[in-house]
PDB file of N, CA, C, O and CB in Angstrom:
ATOM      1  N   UNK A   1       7.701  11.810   9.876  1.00  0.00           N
ATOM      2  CA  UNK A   1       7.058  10.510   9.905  1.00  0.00           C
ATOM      3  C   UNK A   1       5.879  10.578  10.851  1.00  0.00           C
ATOM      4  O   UNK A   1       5.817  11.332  11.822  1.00  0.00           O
ATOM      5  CB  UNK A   1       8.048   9.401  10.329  1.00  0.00           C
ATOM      6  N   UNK A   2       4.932   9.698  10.464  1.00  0.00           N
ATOM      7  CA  UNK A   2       3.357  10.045  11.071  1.00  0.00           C
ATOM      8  C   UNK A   2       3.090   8.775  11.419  1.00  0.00           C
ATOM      9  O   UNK A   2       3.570   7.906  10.691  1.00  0.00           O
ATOM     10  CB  UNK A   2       2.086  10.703  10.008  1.00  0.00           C
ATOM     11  N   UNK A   3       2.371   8.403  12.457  1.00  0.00           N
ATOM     12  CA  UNK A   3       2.172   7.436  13.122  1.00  0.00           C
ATOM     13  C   UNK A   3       0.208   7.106  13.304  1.00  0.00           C
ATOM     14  O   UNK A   3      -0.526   8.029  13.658  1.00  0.00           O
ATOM     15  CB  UNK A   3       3.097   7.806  14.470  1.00  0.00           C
ATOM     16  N   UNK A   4      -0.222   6.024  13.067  1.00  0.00           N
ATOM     17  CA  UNK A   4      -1.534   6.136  13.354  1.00  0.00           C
ATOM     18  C   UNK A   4      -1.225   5.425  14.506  1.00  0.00           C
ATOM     19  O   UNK A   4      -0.183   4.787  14.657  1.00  0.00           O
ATOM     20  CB  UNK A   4      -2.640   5.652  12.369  1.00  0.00           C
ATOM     21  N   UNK A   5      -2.363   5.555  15.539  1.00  0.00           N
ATOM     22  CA  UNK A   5      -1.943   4.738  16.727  1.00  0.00           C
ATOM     23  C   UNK A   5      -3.433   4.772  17.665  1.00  0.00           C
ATOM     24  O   UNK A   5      -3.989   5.758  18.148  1.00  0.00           O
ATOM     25  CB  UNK A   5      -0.428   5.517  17.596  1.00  0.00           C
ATOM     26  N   UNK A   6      -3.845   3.323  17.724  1.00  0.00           N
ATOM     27  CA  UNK A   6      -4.950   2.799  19.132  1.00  0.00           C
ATOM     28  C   UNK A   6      -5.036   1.164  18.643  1.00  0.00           C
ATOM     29  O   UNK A   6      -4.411   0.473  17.839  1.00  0.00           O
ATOM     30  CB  UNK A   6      -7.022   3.770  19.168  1.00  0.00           C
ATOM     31  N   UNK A   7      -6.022   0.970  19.466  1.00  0.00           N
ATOM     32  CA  UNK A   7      -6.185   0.045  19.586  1.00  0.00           C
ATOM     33  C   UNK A   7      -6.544  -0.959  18.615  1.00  0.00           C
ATOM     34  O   UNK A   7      -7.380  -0.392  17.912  1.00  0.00           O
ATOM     35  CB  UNK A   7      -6.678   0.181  20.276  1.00  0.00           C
ATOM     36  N   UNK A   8      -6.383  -2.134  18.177  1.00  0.00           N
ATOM     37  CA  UNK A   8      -6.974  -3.123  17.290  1.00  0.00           C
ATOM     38  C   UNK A   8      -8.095  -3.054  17.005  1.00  0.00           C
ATOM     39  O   UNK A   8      -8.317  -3.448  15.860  1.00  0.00           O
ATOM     40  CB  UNK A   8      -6.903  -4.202  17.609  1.00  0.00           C
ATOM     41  N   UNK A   9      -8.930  -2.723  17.543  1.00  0.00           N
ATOM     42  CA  UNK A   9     -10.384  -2.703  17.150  1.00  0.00           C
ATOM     43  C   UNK A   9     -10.566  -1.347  16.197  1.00  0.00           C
ATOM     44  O   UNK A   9     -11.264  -1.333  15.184  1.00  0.00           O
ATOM     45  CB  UNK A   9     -11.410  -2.659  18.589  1.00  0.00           C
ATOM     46  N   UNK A  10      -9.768  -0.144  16.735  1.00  0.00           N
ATOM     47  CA  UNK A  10     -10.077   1.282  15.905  1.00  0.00           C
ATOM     48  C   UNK A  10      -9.085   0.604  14.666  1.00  0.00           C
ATOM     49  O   UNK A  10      -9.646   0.517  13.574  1.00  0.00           O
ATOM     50  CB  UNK A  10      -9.431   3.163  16.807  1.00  0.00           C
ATOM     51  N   UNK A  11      -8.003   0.234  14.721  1.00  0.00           N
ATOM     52  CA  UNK A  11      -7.575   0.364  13.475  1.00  0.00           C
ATOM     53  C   UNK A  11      -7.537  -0.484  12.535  1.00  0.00           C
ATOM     54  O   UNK A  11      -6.941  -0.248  11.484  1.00  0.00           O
ATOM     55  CB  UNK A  11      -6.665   0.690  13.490  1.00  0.00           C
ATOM     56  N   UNK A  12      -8.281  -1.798  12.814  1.00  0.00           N
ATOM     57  CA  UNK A  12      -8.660  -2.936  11.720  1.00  0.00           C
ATOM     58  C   UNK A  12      -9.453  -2.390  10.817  1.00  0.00           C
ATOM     59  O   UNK A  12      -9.253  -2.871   9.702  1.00  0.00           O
ATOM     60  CB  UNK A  12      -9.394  -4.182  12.233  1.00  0.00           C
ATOM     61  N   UNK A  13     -10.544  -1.309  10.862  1.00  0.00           N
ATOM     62  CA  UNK A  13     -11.222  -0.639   9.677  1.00  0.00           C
ATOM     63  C   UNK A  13     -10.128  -0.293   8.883  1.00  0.00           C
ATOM     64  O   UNK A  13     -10.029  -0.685   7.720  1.00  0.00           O
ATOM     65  CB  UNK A  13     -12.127   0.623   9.996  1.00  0.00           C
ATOM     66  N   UNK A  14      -9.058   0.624   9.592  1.00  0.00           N
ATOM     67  CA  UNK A  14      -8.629   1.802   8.790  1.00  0.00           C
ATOM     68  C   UNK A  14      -7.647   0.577   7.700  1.00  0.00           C
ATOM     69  O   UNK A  14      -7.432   0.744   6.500  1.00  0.00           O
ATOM     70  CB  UNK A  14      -7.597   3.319   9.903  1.00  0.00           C
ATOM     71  N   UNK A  15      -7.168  -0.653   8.570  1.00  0.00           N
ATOM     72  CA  UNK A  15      -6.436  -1.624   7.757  1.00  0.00           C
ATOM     73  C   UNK A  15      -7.094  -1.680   6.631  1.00  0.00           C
ATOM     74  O   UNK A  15      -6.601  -1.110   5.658  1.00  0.00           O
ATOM     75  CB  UNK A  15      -6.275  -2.937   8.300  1.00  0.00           C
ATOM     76  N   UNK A  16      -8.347  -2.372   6.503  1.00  0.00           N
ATOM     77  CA  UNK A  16      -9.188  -2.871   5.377  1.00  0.00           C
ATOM     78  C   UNK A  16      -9.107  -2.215   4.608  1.00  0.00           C
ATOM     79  O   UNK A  16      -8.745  -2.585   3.491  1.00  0.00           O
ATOM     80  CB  UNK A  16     -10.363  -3.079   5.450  1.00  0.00           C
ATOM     81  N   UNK A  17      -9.431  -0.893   4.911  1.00  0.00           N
ATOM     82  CA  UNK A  17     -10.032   0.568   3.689  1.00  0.00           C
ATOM     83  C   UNK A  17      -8.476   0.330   2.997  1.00  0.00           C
ATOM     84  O   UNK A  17      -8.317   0.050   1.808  1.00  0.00           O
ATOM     85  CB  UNK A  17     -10.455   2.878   4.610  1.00  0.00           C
ATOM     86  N   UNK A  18      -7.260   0.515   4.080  1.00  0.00           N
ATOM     87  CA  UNK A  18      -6.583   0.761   2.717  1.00  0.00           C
ATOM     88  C   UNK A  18      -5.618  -0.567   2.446  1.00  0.00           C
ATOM     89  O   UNK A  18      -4.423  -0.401   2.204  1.00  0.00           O
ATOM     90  CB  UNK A  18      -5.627   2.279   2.752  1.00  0.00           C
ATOM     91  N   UNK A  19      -6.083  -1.610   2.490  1.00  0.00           N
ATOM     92  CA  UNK A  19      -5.464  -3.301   1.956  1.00  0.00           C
ATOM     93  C   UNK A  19      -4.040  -3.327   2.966  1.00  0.00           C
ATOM     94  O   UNK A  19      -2.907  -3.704   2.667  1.00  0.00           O
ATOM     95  CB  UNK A  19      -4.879  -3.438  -0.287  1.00  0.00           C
ATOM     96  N   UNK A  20      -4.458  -2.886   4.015  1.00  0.00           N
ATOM     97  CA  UNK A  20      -2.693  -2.817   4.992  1.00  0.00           C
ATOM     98  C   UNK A  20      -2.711  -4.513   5.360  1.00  0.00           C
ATOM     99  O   UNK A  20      -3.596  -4.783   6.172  1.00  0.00           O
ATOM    100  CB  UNK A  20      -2.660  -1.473   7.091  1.00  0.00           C
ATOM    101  N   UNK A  21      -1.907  -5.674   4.913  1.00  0.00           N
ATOM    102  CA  UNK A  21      -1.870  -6.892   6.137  1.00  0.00           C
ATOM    103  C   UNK A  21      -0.918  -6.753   7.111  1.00  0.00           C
ATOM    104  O   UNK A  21       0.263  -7.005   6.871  1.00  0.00           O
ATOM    105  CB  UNK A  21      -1.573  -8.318   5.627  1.00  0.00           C
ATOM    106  N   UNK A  22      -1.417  -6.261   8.526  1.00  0.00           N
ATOM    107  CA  UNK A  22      -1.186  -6.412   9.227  1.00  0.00           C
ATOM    108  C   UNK A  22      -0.063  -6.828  10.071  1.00  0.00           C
ATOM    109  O   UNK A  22      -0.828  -7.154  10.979  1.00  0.00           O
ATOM    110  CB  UNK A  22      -1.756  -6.618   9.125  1.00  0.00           C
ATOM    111  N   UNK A  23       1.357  -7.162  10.671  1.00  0.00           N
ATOM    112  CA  UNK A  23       1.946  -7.943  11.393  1.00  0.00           C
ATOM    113  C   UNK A  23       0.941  -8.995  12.313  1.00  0.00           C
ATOM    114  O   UNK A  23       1.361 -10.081  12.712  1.00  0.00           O
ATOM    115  CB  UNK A  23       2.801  -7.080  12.123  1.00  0.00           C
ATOM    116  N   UNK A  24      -0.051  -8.642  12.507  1.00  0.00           N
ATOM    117  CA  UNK A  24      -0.509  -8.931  13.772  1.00  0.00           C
ATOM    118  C   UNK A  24      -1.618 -10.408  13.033  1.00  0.00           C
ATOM    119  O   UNK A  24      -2.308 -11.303  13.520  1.00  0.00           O
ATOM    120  CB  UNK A  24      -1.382  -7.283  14.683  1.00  0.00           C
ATOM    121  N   UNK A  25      -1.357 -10.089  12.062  1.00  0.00           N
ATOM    122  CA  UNK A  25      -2.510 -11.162  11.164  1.00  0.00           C
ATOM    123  C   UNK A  25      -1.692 -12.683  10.877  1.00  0.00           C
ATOM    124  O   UNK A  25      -2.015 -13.865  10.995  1.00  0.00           O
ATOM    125  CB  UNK A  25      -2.991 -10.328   9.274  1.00  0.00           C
ATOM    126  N   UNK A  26      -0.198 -11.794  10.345  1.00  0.00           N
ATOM    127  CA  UNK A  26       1.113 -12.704   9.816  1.00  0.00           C
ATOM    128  C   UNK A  26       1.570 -13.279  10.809  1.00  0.00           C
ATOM    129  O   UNK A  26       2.364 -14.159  10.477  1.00  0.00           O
ATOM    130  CB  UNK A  26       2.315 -12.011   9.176  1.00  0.00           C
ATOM    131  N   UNK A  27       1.383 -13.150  12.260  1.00  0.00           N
ATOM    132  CA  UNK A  27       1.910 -13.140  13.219  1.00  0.00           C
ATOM    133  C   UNK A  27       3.519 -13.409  13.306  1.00  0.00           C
ATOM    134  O   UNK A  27       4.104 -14.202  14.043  1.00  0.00           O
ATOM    135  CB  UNK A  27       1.190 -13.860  13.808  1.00  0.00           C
ATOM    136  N   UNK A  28       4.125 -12.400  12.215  1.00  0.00           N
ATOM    137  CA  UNK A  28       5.474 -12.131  12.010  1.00  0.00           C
ATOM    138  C   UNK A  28       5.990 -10.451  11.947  1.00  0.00           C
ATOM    139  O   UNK A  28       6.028 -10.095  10.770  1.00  0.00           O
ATOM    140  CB  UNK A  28       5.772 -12.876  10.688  1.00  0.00           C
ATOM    141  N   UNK A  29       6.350  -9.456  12.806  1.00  0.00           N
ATOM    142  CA  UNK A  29       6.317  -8.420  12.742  1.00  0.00           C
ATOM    143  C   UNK A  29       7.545  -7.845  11.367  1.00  0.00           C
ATOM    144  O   UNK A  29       7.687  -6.623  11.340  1.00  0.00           O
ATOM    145  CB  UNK A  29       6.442  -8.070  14.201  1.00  0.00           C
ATOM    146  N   UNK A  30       8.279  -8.562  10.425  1.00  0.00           N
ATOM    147  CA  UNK A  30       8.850  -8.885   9.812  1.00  0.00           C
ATOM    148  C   UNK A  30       7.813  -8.919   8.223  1.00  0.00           C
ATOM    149  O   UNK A  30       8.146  -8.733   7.053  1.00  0.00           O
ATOM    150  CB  UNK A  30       9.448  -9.950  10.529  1.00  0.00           C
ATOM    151  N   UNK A  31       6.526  -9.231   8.830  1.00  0.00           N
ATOM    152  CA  UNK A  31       6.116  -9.905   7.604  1.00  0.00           C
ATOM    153  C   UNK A  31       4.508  -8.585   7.616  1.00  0.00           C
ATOM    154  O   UNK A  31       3.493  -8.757   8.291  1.00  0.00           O
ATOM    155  CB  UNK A  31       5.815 -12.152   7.847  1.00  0.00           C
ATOM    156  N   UNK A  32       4.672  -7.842   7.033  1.00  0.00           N
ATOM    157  CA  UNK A  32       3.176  -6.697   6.396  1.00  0.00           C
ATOM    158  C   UNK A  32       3.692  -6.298   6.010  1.00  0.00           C
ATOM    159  O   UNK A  32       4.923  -6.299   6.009  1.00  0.00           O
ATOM    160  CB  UNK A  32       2.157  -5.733   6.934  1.00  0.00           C
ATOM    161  N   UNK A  33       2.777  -5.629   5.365  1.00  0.00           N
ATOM    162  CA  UNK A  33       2.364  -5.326   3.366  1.00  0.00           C
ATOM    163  C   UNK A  33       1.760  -4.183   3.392  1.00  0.00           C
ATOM    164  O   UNK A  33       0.768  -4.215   4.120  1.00  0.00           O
ATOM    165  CB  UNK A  33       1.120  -6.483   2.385  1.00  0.00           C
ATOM    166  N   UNK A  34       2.007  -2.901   2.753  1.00  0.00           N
ATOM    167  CA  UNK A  34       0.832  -2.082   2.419  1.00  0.00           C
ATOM    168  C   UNK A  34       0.914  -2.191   0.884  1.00  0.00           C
ATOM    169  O   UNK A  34       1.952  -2.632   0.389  1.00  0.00           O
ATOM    170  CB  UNK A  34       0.874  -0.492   3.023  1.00  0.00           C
ATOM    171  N   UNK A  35      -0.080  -1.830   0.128  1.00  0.00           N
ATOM    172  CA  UNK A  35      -0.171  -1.138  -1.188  1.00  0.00           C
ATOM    173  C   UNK A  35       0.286  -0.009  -1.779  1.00  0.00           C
ATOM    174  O   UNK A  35      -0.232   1.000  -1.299  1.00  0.00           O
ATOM    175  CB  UNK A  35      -1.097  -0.975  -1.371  1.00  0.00           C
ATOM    176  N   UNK A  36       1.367   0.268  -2.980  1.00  0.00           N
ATOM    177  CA  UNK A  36       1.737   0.728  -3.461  1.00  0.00           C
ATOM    178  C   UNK A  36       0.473   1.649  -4.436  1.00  0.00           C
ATOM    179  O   UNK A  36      -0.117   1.035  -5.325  1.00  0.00           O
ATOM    180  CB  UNK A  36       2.633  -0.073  -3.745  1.00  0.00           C
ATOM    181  N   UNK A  37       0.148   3.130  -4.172  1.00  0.00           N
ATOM    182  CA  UNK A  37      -0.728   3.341  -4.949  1.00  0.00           C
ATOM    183  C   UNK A  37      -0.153   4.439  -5.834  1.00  0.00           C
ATOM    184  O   UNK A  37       0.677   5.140  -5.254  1.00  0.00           O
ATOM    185  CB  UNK A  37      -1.925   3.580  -4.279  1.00  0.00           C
ATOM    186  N   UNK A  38      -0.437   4.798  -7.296  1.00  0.00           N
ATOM    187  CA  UNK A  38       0.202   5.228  -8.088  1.00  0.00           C
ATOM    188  C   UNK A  38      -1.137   6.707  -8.520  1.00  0.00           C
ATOM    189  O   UNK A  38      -2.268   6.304  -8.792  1.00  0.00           O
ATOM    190  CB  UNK A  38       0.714   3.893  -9.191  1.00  0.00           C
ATOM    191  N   UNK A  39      -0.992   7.644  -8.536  1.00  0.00           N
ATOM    192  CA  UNK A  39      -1.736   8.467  -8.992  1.00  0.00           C
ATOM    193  C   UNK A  39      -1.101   9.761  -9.943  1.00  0.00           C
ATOM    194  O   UNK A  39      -0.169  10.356  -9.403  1.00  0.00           O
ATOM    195  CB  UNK A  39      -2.389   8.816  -7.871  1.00  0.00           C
ATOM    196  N   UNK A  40      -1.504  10.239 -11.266  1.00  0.00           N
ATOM    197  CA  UNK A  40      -1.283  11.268 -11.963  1.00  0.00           C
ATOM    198  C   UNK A  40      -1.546  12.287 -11.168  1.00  0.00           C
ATOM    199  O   UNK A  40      -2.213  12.365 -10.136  1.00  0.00           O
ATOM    200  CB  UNK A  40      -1.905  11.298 -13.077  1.00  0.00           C
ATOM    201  N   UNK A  41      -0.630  13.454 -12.086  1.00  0.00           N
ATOM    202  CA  UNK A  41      -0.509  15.119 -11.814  1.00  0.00           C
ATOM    203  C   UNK A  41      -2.167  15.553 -11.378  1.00  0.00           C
ATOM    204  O   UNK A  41      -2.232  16.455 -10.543  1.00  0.00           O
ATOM    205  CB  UNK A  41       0.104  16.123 -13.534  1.00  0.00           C
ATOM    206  N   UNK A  42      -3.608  14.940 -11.916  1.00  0.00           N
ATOM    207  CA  UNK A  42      -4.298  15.565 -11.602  1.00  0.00           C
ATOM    208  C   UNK A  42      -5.303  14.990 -10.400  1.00  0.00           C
ATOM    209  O   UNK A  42      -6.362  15.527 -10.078  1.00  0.00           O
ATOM    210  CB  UNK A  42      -4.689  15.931 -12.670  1.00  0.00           C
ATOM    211  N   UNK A  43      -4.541  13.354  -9.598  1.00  0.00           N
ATOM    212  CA  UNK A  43      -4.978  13.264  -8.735  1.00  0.00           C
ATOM    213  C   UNK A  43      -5.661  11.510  -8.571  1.00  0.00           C
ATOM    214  O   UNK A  43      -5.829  10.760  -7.610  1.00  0.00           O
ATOM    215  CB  UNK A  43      -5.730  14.463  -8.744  1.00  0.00           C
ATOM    216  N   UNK A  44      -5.968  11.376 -10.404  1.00  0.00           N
ATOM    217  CA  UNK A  44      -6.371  10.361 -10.732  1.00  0.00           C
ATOM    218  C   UNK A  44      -5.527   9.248 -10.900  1.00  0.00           C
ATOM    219  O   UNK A  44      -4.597   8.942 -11.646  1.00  0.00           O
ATOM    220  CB  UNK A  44      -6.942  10.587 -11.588  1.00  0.00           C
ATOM    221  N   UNK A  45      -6.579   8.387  -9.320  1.00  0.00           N
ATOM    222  CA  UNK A  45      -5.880   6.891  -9.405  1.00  0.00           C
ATOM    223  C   UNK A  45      -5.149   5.930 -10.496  1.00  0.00           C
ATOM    224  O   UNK A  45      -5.970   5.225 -11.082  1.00  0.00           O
ATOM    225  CB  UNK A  45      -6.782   6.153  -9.109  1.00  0.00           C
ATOM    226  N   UNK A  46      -3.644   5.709 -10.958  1.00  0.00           N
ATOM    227  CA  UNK A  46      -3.501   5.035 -12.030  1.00  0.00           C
ATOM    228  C   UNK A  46      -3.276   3.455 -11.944  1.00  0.00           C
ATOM    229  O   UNK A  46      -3.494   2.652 -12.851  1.00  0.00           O
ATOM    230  CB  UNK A  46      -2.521   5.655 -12.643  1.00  0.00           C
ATOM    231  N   UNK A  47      -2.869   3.222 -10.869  1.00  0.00           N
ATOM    232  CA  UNK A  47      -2.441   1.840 -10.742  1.00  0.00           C
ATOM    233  C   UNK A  47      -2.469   1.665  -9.187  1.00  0.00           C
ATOM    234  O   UNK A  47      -2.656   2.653  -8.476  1.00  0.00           O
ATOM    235  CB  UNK A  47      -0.941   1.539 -11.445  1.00  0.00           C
ATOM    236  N   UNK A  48      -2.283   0.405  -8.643  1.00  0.00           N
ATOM    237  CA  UNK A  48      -2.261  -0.458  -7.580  1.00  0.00           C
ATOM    238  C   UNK A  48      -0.824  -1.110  -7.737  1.00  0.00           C
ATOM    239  O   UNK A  48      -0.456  -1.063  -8.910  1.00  0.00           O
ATOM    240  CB  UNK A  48      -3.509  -1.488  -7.607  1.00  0.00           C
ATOM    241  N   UNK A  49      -0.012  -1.638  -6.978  1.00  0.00           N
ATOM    242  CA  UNK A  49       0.945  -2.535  -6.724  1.00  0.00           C
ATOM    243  C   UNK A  49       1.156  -2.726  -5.407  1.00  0.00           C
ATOM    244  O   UNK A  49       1.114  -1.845  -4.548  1.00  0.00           O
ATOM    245  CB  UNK A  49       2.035  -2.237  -7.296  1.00  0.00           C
ATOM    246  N   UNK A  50       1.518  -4.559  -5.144  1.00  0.00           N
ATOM    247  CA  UNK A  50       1.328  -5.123  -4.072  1.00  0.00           C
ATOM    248  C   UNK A  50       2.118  -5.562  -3.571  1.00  0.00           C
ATOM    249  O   UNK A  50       2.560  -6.467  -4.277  1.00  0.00           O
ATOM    250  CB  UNK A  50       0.683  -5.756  -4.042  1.00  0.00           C
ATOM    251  N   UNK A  51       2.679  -5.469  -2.612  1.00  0.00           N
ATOM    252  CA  UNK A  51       4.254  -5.776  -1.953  1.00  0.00           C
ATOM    253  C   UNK A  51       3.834  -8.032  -2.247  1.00  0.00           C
ATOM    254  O   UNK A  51       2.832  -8.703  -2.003  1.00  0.00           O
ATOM    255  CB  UNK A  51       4.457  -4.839   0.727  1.00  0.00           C
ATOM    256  N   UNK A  52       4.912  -8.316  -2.711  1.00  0.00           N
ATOM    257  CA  UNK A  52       4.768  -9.750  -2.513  1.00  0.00           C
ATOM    258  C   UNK A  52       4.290 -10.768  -3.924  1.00  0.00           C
ATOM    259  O   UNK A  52       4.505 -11.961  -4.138  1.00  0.00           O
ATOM    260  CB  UNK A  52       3.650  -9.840  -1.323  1.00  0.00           C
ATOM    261  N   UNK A  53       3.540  -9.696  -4.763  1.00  0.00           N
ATOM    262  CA  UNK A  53       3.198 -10.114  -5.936  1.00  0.00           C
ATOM    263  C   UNK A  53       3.229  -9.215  -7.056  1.00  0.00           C
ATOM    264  O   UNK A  53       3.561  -9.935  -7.998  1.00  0.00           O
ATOM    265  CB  UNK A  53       2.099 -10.592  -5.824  1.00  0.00           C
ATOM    266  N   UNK A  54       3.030  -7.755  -7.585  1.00  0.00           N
ATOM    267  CA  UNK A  54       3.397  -7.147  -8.960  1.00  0.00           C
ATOM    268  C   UNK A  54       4.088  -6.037  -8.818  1.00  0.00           C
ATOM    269  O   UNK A  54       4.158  -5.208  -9.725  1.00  0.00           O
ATOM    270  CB  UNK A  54       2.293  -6.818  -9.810  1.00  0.00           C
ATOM    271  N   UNK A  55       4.988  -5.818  -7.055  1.00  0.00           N
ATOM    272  CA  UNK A  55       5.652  -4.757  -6.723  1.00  0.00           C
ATOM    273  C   UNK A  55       6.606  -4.663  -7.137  1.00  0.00           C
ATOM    274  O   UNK A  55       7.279  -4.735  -6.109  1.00  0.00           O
ATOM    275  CB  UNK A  55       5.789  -4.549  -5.757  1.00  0.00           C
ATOM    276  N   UNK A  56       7.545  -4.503  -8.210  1.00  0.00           N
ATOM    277  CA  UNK A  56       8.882  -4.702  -8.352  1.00  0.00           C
ATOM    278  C   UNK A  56       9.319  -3.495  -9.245  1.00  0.00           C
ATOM    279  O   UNK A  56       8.524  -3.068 -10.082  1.00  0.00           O
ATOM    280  CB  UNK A  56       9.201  -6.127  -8.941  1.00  0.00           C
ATOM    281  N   UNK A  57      10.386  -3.008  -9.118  1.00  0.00           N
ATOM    282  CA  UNK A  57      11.420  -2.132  -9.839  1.00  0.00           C
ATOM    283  C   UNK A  57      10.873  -1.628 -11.271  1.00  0.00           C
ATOM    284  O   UNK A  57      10.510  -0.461 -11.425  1.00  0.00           O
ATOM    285  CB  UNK A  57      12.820  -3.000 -10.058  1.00  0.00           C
ATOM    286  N   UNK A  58      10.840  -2.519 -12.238  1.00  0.00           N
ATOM    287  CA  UNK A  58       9.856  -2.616 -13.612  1.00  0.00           C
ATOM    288  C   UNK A  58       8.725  -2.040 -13.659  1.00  0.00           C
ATOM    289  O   UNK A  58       8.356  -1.040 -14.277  1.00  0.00           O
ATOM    290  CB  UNK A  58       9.444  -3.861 -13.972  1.00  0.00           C
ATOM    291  N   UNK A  59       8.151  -2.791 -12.910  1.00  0.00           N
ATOM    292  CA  UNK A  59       6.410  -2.378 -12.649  1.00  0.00           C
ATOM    293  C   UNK A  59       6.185  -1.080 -12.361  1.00  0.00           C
ATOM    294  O   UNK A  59       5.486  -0.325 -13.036  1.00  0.00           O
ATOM    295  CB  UNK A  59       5.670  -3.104 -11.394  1.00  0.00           C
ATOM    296  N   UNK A  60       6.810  -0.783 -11.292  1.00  0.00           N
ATOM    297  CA  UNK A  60       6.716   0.559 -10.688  1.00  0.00           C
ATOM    298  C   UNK A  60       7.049   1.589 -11.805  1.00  0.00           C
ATOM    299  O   UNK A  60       6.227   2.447 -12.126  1.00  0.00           O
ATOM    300  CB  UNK A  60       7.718   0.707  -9.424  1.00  0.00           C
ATOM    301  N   UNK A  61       8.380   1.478 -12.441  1.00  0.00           N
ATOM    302  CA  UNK A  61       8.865   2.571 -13.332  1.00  0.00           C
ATOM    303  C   UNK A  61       7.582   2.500 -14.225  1.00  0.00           C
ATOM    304  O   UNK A  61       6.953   3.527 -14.483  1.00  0.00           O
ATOM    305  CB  UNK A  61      10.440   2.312 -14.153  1.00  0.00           C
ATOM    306  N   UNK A  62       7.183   1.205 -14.719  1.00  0.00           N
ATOM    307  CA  UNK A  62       6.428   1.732 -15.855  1.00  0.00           C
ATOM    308  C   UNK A  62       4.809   2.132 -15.586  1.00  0.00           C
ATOM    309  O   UNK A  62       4.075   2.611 -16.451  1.00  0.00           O
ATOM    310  CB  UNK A  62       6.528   0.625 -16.967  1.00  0.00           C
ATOM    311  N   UNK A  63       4.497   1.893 -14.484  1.00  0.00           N
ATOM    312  CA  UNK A  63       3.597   2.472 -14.340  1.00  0.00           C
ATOM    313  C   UNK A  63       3.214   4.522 -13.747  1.00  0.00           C
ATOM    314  O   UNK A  63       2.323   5.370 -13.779  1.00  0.00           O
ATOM    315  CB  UNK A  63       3.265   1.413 -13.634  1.00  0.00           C
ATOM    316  N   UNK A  64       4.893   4.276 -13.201  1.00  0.00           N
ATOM    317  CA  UNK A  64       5.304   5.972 -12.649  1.00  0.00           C
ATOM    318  C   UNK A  64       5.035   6.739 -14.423  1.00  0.00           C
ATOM    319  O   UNK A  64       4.602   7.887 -14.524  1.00  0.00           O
ATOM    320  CB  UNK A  64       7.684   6.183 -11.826  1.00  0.00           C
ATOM    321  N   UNK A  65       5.379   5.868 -15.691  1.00  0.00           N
ATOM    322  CA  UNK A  65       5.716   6.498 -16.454  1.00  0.00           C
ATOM    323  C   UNK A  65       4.609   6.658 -17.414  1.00  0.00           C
ATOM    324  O   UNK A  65       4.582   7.536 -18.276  1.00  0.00           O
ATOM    325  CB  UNK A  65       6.788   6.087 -16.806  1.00  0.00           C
ATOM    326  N   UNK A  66       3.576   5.649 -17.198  1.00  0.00           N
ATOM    327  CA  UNK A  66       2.599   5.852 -17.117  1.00  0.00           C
ATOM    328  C   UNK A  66       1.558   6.924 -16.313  1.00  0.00           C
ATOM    329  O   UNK A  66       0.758   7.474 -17.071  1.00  0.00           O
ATOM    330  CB  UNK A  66       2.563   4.979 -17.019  1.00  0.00           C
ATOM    331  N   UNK A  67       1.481   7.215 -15.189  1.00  0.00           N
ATOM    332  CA  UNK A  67       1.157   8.089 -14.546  1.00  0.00           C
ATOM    333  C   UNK A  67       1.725   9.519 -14.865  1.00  0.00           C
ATOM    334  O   UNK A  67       1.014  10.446 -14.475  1.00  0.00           O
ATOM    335  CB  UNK A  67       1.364   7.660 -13.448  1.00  0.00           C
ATOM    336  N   UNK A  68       2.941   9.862 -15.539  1.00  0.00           N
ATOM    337  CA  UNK A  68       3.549  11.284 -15.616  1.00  0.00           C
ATOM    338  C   UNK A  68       2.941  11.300 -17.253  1.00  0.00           C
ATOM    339  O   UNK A  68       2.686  12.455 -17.594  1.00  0.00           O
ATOM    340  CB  UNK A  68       5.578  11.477 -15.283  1.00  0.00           C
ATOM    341  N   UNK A  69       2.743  10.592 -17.998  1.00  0.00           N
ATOM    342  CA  UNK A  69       2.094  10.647 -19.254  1.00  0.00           C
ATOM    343  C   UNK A  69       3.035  10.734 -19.995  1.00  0.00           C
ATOM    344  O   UNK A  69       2.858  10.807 -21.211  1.00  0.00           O
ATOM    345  CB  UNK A  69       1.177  11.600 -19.503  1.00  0.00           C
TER     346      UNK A  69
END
């Protein structure tokens, strides 16, 4: 397990770039989100899924199954 780690100011970019919300935004450490990103065998991005709105069990399989072709 890998840890990014400084200060709020260094890592609010790195949030944005990759759609992370924050605890610190929710002001619930209970409550952040990253993005589920889905990519094929050759690297290419296939899908997005979002903790809270199209992340679910279903979605995922069919887009994994989508992605393996």
């Amino acid at each position: 397990l890998h840890y990014l780690i400084g200060s709020e100011h260094e890592l609010r970019p790195v949030w944005e770039e990759f759609e992370v919300l924050p605890a610190l935004d929710t002001g619930d450490a209970d409550v952040h989100s990253v993005p589920v990103r889905i990519f094929d065998a050759s690297g290419e991005w296939v899908a997005t899924l979002h903790p809270g709105a199209d992340l679910s069990p279903d979605n995922l399989a069919h887009d994994l199954r989508l992605a393996l072709g």
